[in-house]
C-alpha positions in Angstrom: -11.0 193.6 22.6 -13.1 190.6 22.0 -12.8 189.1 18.4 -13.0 185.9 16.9 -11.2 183.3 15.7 -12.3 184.3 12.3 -11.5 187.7 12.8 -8.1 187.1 13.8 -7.7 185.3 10.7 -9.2 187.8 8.1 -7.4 190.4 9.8 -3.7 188.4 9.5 -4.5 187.6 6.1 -5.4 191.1 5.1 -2.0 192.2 6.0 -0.3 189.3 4.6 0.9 187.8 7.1 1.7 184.1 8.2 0.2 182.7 11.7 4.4 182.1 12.3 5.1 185.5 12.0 1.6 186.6 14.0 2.6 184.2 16.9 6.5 185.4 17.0 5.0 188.6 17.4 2.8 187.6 20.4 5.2 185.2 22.0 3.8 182.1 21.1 4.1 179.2 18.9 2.0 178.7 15.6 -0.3 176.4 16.8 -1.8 178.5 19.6 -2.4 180.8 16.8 -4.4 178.1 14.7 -6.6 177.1 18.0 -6.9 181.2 18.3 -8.4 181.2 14.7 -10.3 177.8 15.1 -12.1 179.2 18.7 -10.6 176.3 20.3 -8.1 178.8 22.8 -9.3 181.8 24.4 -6.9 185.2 23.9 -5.5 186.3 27.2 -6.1 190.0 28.1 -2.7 190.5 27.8 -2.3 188.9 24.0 -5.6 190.8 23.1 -4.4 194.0 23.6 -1.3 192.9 21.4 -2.7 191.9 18.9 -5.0 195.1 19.0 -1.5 196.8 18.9 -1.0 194.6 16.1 -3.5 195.1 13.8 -5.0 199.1 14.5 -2.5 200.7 12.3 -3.8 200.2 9.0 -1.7 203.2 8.0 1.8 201.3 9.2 0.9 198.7 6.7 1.0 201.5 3.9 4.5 202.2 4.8 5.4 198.8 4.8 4.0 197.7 1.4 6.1 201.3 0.5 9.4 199.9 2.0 8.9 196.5 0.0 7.8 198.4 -3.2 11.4 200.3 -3.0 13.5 197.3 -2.4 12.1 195.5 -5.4 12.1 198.6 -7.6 16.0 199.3 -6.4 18.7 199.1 -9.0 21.1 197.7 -6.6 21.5 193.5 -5.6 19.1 194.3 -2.3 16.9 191.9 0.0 14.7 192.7 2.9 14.7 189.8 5.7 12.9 189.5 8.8 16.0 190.1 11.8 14.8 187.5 14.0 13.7 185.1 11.7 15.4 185.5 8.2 12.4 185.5 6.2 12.9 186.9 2.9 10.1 190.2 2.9 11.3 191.4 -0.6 14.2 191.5 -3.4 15.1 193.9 -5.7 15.2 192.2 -9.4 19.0 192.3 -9.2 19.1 190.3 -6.2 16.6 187.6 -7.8 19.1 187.5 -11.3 21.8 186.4 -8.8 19.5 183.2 -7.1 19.3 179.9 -9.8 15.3 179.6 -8.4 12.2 181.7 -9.0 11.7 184.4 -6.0 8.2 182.3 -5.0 11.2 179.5 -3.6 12.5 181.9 -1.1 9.8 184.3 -0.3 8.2 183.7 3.0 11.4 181.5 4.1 13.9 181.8 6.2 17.5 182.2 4.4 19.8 181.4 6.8 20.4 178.3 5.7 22.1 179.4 2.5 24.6 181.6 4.8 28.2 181.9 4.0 30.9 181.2 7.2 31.3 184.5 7.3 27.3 185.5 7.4 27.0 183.2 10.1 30.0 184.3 12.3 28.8 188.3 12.2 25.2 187.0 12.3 26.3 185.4 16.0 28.4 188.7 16.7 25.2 190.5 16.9 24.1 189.7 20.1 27.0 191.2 21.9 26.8 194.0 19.8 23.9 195.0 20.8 22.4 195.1 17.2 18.8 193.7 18.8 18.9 196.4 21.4 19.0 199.0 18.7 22.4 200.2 19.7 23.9 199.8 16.3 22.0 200.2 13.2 24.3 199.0 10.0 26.9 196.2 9.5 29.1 196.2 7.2 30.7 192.8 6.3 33.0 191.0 4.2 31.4 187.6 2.5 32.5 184.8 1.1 31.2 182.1 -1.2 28.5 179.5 0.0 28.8 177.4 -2.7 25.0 177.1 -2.8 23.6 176.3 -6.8 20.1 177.5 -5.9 21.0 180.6 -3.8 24.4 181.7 -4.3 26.3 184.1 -2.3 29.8 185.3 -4.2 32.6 186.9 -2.4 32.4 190.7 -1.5 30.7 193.0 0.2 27.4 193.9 2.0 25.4 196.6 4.6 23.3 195.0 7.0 20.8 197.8 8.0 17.9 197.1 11.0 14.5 199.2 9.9 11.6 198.7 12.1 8.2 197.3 10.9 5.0 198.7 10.7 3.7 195.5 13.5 7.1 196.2 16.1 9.4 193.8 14.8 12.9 194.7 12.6 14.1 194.0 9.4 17.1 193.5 7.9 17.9 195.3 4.2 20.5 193.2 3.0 22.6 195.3 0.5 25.7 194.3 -2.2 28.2 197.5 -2.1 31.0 195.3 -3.7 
């Protein structure tokens, strides 16, 4: 696959997506993705044919922008998150009445810093779980209170559930049950 640097950046922004997020999916950092799109670093065979990969499945984008379209349509306190990163992907409008900030302040950001002790202790319990191998597919936790004003997280309950992405990588629906 030969395409340039300004093809690799129309086509990331057609499917809304961040160079961070393009380059976690390649195995790289962000700024080898900015030299990609500025001509100044040559794509391995190997990172061509991912990103090929990537970005031939228009059709995997429609599911995708279906998934986000349910979360933020859903009458329960719900929020998609990138697994690996935390990025917030999408949130139901009874999630966002819960956060003291405008969705824009979260979307696109990683929220693992607004964690409770308890989120952070079953996020590390993962690992061993083998949630990343796909060996387990839902959570459910208790949480407590993170005190946060901008993003608060109250005592109760939640499902973490792992749903695979339309370009290979997981997310995370992040649901309230009590």
């Amino acid at each position: 696959m030969t395409i340039s640097g300004a093809g690799i950046r129309r086509m990331r922004l057609l499917r809304s997506m961040k160079q961070e997020h393009l380059a976690e999916l390649l195995g790289v950092n962000q700024a080898t993705v900015s030299r990609w799109e500025h001509n100044q670093l040559a794509l391995s065979a190997e990172q061509a044919a991912k990103l090929e990969r990537i970005f031939s499945s228009p059709q995997h984008a429609l599911v995708d922008a279906a998934l986000k379209r349910l979360v933020e349509d859903s009458v329960r306190p719900v929020h998609l998150i990138c697994d690996r990163t935390h990025r917030l992907l999408a949130a139901s409008r009874p999630r966002q009445t819960e956060w003291r900030a405008p969705l824009g302040a979260f979307l696109g950001r990683s929220l693992f810093s607004y964690a409770s002790a308890e989120i952070a202790a079953a996020e590390q319990s993962l690992e061993e779980r083998g949630w990343h191998e796909g060996r387990l597919s839902s959570v459910t936790l208790a949480t407590g209170a993170n005190g946060n004003v901008l993003l608060p997280i109250a005592a109760g309950r939640v499902i973490w559930e792992r749903i695979m992405l339309s370009d290979g990588s997981a997310g995370r629906l992040v649901t309230t049950i009590g």
